[in-house]
N, C-alpha and C positions, 0 to 999 in steps of 0.2 A: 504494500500500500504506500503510494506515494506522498506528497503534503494536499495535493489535491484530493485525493481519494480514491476509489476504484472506479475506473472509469468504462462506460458501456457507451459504445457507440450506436447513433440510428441513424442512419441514411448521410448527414453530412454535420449533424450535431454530435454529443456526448453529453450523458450524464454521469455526474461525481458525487458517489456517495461517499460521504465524510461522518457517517456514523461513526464508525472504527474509530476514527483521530480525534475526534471529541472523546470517548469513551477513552482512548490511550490520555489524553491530557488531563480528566477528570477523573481519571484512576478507578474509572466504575468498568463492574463485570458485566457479560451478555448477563449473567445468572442474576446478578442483582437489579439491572434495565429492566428485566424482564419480570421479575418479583414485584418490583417495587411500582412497573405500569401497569402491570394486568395485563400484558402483552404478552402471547408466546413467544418461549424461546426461538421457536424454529422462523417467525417472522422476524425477530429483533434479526439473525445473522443473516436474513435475504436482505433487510433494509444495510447493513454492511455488505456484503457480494455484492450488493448490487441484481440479485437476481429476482427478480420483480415483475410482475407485466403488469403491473399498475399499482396507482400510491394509493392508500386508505387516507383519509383528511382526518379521522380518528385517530389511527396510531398517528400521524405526525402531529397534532393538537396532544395529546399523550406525553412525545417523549420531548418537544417544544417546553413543554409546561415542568415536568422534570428537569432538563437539562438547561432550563433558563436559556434557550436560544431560538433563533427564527429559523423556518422550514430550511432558508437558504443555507443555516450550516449545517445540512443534515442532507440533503439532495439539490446539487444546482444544474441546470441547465446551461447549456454553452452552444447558439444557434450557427451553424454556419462554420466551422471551423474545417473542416476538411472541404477537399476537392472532391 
């Protein structure tokens, strides 16, 4: 995982999810994220992969309100960057 986060690309964008790197700088576990939202484990580690086919506005209101930060540091969009 890089400082941007794991990155998935879609046609000529990418998304960056930076779960992970909050969770590494906040010294919090999947195990405890996930205790402590109400959140399955097994979604807390797709929202880090990255492995998603779509966002829930719940779990991100969820772990936003937890981890005191806005959607953008937890999945950002980046339009247009490849060829």
């Amino acid at each position: 995982m890089n400082k941007d986060g794991i990155e998935v690309r879609i046609g000529k964008s990418a998304f960056y999810f930076k779960l992970g790197n909050i969770l590494d700088e906040k010294n919090i576990s999947k195990n405890k994220l996930s205790q402590d939202t109400e959140t399955d484990y097994k979604v807390i580690t797709r929202y880090i992969n990255g492995d998603l086919t779509r966002l829930d506005i719940n779990i991100l209101e969820r772990l936003c309100n937890y981890l005191d930060c806005n959607i953008s540091d937890i999945v950002e969009l980046k339009k247009s960057i490849f060829k």
